[in-house]
KEPALO-751812 format. One line per field, with one value per atom (N, C-alpha, C): residue number from 1; atom name; x, y, z. Coordinates in Angstrom, 2 decimals, padded with zeros to 5 digits. Layout:
pos = (NUM,...);
site = (CA,...);
east = (X,...);
north = (Y,...);
up = (Z,...);
END
This chain:
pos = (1,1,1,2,2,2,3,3,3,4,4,4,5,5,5,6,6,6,7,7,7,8,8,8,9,9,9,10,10,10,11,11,11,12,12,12,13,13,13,14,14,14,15,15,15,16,16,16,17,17,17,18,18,18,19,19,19,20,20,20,21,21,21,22,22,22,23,23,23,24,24,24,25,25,25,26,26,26,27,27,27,28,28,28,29,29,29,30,30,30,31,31,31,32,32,32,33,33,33,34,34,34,35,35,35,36,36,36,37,37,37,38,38,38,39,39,39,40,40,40,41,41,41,42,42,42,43,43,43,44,44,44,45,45,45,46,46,46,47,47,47,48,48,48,49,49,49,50,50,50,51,51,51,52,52,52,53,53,53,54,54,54,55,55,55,56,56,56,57,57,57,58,58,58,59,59,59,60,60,60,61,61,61,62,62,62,63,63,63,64,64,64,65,65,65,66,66,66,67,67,67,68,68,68,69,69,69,70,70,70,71,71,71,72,72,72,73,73,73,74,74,74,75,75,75,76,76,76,77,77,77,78,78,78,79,79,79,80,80,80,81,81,81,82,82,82,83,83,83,84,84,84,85,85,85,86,86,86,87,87,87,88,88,88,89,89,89,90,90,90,91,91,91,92,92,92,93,93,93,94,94,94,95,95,95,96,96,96,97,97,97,98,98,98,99,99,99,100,100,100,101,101,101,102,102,102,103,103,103,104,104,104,105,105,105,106,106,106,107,107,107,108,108,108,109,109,109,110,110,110,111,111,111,112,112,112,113,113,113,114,114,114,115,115,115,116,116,116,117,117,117,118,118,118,119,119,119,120,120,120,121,121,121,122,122,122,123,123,123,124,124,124,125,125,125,126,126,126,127,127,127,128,128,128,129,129,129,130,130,130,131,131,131,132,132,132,133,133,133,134,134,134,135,135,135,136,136,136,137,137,137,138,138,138,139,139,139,140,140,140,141,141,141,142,142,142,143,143,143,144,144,144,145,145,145,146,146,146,147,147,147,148,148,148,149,149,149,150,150,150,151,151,151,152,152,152,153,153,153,154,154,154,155,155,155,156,156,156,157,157,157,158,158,158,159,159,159,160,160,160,161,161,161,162,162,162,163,163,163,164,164,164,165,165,165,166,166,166,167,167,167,168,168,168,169,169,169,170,170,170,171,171,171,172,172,172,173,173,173,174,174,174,175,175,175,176,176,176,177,177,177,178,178,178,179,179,179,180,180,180,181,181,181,182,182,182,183,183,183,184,184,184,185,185,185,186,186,186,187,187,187,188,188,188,189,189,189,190,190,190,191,191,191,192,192,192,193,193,193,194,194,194,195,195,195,196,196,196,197,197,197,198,198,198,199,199,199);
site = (N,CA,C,N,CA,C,N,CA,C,N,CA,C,N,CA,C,N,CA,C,N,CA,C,N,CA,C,N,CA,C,N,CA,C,N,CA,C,N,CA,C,N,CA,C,N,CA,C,N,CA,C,N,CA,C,N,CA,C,N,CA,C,N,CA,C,N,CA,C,N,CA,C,N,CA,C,N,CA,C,N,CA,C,N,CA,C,N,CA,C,N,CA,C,N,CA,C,N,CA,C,N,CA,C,N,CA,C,N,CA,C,N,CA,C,N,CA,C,N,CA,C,N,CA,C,N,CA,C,N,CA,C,N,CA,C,N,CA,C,N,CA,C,N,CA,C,N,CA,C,N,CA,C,N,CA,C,N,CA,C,N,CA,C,N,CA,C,N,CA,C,N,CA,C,N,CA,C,N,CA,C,N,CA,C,N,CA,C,N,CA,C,N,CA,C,N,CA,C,N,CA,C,N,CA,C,N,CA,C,N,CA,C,N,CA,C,N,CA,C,N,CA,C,N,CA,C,N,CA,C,N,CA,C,N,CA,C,N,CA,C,N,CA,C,N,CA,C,N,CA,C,N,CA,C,N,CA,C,N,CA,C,N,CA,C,N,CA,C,N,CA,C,N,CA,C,N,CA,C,N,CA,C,N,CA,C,N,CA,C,N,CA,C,N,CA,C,N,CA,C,N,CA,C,N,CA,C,N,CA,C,N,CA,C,N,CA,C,N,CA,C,N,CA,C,N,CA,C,N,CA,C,N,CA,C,N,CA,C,N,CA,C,N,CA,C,N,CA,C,N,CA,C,N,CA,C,N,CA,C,N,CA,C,N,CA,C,N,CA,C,N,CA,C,N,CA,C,N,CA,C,N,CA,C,N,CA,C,N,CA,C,N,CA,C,N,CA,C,N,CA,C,N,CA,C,N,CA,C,N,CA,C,N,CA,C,N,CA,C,N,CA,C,N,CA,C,N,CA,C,N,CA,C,N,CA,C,N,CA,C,N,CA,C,N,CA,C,N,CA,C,N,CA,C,N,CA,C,N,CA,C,N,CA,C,N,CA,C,N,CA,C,N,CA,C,N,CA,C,N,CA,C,N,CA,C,N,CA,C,N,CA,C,N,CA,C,N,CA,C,N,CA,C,N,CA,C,N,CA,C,N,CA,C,N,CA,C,N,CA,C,N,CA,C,N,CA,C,N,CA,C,N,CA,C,N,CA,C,N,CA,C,N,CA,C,N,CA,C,N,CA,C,N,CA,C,N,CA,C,N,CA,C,N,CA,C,N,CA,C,N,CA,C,N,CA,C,N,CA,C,N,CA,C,N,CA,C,N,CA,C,N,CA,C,N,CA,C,N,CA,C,N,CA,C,N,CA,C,N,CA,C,N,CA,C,N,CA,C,N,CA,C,N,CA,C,N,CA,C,N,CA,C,N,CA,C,N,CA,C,N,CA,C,N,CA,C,N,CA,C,N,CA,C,N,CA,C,N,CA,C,N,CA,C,N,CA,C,N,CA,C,N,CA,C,N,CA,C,N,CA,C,N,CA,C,N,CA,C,N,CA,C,N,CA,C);
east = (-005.91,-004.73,-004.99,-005.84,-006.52,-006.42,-007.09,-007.55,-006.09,-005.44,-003.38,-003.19,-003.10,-002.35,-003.06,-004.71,-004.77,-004.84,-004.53,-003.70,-002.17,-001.59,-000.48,-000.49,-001.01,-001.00,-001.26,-002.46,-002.91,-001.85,-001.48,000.11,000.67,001.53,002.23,001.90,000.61,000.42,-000.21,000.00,-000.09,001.24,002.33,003.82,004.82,004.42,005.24,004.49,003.66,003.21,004.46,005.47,006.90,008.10,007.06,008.15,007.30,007.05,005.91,005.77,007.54,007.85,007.07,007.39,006.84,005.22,004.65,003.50,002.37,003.33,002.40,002.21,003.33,003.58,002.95,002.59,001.84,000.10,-000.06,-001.31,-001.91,-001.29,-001.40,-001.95,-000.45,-001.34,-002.44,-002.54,-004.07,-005.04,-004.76,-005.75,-006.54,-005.18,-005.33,-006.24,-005.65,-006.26,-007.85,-007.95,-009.46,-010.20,-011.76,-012.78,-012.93,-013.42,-013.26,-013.73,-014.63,-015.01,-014.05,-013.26,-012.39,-011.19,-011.10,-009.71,-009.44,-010.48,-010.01,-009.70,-009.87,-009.63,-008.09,-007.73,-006.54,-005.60,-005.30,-004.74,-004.44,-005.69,-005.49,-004.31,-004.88,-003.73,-002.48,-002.16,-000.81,-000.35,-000.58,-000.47,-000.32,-000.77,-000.18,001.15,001.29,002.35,003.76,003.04,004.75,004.87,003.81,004.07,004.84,004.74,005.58,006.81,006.81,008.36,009.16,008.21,008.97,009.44,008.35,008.64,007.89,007.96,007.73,006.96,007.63,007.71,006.49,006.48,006.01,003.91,004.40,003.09,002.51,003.24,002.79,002.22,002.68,001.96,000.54,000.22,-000.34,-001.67,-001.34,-002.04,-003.11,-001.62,-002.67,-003.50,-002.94,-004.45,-005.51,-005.60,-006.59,-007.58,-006.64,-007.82,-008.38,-007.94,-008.63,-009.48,-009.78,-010.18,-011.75,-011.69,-012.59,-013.15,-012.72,-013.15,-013.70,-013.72,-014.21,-015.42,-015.45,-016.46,-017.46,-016.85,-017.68,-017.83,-016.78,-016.65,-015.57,-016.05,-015.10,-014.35,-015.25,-014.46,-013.06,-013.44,-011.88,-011.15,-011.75,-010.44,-009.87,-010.66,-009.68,-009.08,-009.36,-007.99,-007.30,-007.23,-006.77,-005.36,-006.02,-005.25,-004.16,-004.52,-003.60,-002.76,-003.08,-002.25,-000.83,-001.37,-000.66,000.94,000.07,000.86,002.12,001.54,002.61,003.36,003.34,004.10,005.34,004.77,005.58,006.79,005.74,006.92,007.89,007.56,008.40,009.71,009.58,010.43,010.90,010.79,011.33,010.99,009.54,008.89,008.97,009.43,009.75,008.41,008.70,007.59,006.22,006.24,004.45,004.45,004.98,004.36,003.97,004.39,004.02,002.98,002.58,001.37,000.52,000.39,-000.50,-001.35,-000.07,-000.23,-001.09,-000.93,-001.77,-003.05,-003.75,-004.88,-005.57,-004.96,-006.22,-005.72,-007.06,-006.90,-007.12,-007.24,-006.93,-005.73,-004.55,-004.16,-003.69,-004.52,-004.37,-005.29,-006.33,-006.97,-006.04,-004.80,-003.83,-002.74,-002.62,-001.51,-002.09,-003.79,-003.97,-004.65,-004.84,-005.64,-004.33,-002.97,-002.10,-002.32,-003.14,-003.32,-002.19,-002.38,-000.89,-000.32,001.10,001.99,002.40,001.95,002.52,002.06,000.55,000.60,000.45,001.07,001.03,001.53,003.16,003.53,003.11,001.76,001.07,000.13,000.12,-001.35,-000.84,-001.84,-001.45,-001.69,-000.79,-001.37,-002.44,-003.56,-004.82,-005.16,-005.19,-005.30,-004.87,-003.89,-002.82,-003.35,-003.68,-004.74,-005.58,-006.97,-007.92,-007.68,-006.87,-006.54,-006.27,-005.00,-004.76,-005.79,-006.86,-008.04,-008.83,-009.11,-009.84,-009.48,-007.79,-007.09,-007.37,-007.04,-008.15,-009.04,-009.73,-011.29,-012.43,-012.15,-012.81,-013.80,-015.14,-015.80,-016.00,-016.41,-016.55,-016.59,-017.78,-018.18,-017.13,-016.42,-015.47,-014.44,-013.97,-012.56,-013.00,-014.12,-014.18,-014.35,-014.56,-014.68,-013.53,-012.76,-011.10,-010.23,-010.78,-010.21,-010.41,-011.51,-012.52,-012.65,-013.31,-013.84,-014.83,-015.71,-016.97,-017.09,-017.89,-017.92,-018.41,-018.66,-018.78,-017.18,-016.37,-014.71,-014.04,-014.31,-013.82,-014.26,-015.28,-015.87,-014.92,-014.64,-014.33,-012.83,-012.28,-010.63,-010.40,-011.25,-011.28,-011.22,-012.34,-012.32,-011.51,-010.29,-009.02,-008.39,-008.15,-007.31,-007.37,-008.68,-009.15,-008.61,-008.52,-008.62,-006.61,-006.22,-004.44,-004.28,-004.88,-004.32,-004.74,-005.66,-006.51,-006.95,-007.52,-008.16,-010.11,-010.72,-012.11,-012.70,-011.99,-012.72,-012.19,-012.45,-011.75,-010.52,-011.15,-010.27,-009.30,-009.42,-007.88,-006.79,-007.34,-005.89,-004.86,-003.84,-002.20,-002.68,-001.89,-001.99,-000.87,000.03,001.19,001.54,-000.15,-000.56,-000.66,000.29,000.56,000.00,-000.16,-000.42,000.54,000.68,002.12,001.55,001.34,000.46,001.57,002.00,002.39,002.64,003.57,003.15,004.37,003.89,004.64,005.60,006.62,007.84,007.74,006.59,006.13,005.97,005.26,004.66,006.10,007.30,007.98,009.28,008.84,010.37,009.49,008.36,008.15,008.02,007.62,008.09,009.43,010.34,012.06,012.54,011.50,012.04,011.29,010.23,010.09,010.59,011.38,012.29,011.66,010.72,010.46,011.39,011.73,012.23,013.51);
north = (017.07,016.45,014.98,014.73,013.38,012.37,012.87,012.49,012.19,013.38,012.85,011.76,011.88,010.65,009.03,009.17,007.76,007.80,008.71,007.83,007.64,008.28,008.00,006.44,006.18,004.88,003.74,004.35,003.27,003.21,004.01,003.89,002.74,003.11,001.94,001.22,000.57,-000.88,-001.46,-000.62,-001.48,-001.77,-000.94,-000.99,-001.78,-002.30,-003.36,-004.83,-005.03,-006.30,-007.55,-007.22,-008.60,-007.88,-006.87,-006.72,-006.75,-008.04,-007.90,-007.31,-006.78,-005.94,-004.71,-004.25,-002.85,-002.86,-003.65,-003.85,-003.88,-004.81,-004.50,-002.95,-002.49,-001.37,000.01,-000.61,000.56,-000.05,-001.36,-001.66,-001.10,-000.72,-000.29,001.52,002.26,003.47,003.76,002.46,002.88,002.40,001.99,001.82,002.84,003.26,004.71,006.06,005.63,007.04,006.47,005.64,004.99,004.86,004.04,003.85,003.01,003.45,002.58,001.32,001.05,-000.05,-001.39,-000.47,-001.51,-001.70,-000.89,-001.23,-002.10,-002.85,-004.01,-004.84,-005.54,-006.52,-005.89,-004.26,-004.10,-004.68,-004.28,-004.34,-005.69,-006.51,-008.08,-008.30,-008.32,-008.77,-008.23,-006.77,-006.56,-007.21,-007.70,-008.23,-009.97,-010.59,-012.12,-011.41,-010.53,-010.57,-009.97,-009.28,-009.08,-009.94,-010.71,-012.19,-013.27,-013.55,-014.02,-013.96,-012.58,-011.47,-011.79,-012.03,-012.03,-010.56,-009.59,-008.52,-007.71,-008.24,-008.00,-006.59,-005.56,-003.99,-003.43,-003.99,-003.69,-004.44,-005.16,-006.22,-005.42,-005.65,-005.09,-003.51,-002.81,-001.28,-001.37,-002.91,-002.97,-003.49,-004.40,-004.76,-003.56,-002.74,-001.42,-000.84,-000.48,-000.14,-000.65,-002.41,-003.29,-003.29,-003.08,-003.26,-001.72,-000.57,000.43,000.56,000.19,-000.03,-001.11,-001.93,-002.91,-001.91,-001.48,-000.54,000.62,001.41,002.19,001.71,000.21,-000.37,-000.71,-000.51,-001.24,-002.57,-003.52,-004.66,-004.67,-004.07,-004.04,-005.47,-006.69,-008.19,-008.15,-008.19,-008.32,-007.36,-005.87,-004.97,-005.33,-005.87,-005.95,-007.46,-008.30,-009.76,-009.19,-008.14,-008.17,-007.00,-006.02,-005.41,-006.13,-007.27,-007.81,-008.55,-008.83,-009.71,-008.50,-007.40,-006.42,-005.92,-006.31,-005.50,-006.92,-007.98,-009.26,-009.37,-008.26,-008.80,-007.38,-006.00,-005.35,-005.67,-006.69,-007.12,-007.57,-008.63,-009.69,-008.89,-007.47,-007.36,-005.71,-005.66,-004.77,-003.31,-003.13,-001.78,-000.99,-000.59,000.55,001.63,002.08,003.41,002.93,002.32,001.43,001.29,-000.05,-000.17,000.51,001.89,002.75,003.29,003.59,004.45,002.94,001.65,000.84,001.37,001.39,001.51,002.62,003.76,005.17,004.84,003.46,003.72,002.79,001.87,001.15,001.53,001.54,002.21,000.47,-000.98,-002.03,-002.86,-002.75,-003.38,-004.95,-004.89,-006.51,-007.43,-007.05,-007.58,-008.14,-007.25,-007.37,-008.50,-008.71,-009.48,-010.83,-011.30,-012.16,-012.98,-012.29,-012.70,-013.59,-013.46,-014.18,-016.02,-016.36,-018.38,-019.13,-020.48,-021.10,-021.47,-021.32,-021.75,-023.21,-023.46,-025.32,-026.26,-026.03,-026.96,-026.56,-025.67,-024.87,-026.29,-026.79,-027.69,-029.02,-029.06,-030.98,-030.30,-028.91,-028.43,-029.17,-029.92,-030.13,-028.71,-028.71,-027.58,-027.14,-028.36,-027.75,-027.16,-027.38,-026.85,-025.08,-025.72,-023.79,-023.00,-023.60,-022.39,-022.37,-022.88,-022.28,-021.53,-021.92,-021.10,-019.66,-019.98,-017.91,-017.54,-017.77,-016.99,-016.62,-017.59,-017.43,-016.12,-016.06,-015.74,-014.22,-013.77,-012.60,-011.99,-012.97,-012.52,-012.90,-013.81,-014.30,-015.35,-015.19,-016.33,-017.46,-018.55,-019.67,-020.05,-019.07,-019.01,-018.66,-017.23,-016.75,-017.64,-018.59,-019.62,-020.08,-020.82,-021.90,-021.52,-020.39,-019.70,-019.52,-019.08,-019.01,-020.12,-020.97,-022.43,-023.47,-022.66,-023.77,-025.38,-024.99,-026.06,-025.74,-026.89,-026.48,-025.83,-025.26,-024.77,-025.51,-026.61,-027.85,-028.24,-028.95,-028.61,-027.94,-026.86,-025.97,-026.00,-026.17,-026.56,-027.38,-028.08,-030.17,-029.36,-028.98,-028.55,-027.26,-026.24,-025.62,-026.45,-027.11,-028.18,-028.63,-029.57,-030.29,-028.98,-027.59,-026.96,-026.46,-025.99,-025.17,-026.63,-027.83,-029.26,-029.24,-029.10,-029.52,-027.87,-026.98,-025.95,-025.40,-026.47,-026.25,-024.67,-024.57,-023.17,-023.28,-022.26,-022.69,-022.02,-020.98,-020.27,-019.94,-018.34,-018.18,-017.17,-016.68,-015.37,-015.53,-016.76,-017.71,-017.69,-017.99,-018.77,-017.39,-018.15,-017.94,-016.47,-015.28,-014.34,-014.30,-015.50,-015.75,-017.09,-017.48,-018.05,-017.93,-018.40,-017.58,-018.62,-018.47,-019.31,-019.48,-021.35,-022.02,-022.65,-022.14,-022.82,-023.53,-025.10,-025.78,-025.64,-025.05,-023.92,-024.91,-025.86,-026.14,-025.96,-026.69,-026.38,-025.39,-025.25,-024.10,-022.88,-022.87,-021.75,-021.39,-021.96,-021.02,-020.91,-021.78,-020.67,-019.33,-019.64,-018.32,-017.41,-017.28,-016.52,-016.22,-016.77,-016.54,-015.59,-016.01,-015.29,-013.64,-013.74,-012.12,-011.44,-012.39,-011.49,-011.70,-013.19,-013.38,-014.51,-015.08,-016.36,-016.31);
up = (-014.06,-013.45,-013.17,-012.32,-012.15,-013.49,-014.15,-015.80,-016.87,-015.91,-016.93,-016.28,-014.80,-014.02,-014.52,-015.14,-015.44,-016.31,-017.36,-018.50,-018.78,-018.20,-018.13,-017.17,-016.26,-015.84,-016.62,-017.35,-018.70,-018.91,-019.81,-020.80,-020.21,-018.56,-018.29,-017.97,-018.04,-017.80,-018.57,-020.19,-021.56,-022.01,-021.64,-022.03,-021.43,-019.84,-019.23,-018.94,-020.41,-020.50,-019.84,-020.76,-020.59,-019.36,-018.55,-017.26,-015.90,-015.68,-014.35,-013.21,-012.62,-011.24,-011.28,-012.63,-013.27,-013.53,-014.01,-014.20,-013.20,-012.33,-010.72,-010.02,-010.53,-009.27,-010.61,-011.55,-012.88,-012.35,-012.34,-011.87,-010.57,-009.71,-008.42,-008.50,-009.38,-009.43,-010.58,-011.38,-012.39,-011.23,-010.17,-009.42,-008.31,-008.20,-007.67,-008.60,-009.51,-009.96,-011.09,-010.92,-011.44,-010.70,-011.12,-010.20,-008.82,-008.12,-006.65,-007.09,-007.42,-008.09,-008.65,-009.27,-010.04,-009.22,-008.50,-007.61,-006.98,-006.74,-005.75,-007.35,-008.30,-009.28,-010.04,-010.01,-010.44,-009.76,-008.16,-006.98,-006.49,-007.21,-007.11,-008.09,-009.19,-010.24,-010.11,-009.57,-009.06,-008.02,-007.03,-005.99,-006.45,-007.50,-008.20,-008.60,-009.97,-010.24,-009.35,-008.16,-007.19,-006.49,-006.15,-004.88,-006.30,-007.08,-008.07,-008.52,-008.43,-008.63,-007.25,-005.86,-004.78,-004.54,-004.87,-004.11,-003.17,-001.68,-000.62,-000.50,-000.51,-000.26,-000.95,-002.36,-003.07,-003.18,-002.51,-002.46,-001.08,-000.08,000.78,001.08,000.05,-000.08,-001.31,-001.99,-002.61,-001.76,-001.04,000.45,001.12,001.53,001.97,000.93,000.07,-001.01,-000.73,-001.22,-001.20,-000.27,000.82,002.35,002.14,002.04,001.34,000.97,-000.21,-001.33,-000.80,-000.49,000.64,001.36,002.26,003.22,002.64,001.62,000.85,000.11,-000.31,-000.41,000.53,001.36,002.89,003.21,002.49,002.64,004.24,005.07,005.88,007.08,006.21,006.77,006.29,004.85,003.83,003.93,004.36,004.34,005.46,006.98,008.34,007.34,006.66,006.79,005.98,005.00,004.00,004.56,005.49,006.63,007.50,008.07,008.64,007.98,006.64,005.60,005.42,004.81,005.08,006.14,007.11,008.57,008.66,008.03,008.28,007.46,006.68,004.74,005.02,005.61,006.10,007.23,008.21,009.13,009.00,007.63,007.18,006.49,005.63,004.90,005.13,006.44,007.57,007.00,006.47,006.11,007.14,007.71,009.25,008.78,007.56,007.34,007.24,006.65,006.19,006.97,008.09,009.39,010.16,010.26,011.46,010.24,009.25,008.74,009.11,008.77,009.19,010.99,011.73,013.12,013.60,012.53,012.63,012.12,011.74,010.95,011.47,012.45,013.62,015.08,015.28,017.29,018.03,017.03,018.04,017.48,018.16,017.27,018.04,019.42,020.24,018.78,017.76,016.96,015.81,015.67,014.61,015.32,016.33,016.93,017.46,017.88,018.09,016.81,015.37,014.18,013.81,013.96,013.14,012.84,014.23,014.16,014.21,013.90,014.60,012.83,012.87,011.66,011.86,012.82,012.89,011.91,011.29,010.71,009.30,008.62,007.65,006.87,006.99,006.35,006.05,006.44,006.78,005.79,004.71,003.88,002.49,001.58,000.35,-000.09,-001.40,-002.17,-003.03,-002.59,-002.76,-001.87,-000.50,000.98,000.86,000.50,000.50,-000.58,-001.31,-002.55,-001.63,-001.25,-000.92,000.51,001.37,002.55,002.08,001.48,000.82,000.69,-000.28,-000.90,000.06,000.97,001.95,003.29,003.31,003.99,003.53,002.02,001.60,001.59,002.13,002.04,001.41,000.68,-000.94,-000.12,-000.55,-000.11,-000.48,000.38,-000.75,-002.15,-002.81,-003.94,-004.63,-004.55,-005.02,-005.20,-004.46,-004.37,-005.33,-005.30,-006.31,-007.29,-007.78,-009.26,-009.67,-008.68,-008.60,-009.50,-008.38,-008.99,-009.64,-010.08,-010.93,-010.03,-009.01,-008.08,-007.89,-007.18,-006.58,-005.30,-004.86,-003.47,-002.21,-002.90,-001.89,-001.67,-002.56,-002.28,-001.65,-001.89,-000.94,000.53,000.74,002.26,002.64,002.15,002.73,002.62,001.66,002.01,003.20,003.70,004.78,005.73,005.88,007.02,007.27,006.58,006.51,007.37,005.98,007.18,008.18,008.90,010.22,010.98,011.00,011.27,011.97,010.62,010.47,011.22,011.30,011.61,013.39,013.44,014.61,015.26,014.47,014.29,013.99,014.51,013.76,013.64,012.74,011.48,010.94,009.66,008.69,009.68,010.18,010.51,011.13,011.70,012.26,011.81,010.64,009.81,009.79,009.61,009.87,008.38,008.92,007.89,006.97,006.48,006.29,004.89,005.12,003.98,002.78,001.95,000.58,-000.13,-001.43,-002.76,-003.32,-002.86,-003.44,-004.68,-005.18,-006.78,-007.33,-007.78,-008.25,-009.93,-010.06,-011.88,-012.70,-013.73,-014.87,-015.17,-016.06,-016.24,-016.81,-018.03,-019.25,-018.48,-017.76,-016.58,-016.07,-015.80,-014.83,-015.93,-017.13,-018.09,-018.82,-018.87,-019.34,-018.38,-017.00,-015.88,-015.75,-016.01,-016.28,-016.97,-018.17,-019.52,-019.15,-018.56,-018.04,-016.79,-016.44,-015.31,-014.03,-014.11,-012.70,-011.61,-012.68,-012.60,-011.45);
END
């Protein structure tokens, strides 16, 4: 049974290459029903293409996986930011049910309500700032960003700094859980996002 459900997942997430809503939410259960291992890198890439799509609901039950999935690893830093990234993406897009299964699965949740940080100076971030904040805001360490972004990890230091700075916060776990990746994407980049139904 196990063994049908991931290939049938394969299937759909070789078949909705040119439909990304679908693709995310096919990436999510090949994640489910594959190796723990790999779940956090499926769950990622679903989670670009519904924050793209702009679909909330859907990102946010992808969220809970992720921090899962972390936590099953025993990475349990990134599953708590990656948790509260979660609980704020439900709030935002009035998940009534998710939220209360979030609520059943931590016994603190004064940790979930004071991790949010201040949104004031979100708008003073260049959008180099706002890439590495998200990533960071994930969980991703230094090293990881800059592999990300093909920067150095000295860069990335000096652009944290700016934002723990503009955000007056001082550390990672501060930052605002609300921090998205406003990636600055090409004219090319967003007609061919159009043309697959993200646009």
């Amino acid at each position: 049974m196990h063994d049908g459900a991931f290939v049938l997942a394969q299937r759909a997430v070789t078949q909705t290459r040119d439909r990304p809503r679908i693709r995310g939410s096919a990436l999510r259960l090949l994640a489910a029903t594959g190796l723990t291992a790999r779940r956090p890198d499926l769950l990622t890439e679903a989670l670009d293409l519904l924050e793209d799509c702009g679909d909330r609901y859907e990102q946010a039950r992808v969220l809970v996986d992720l921090s899962r999935s972390y936590h099953q690893l025993e990475e349990y830093r990134r599953a708590r930011m990656i948790f509260r990234r979660a609980w704020h993406v439900a709030n935002l897009c009035d998940a009534g049910p998710l939220t209360k299964e979030l609520l059943s699965a931590t016994g603190d949740l004064s940790s979930l309500e004071t991790a949010s940080g201040s949104t004031d100076g979100i708008t003073s971030l260049t959008g180099s700032e706002r890439r590495v904040a998200s990533l960071a805001v994930m969980g991703c360490t230094n090293r990881e960003i800059a592999s990300k972004l093909h920067i150095t990890a000295s860069t990335v230091e000096q652009h944290l700094t700016r934002v723990y700075r503009k955000l007056n916060v001082k550390r990672r776990k501060d930052l605002p859980v609300d921090l998205r990746s406003d990636v600055v994407k090409s004219d090319v980049v967003k007609a061919e996002r159009a043309q697959l139904g993200c646009g």
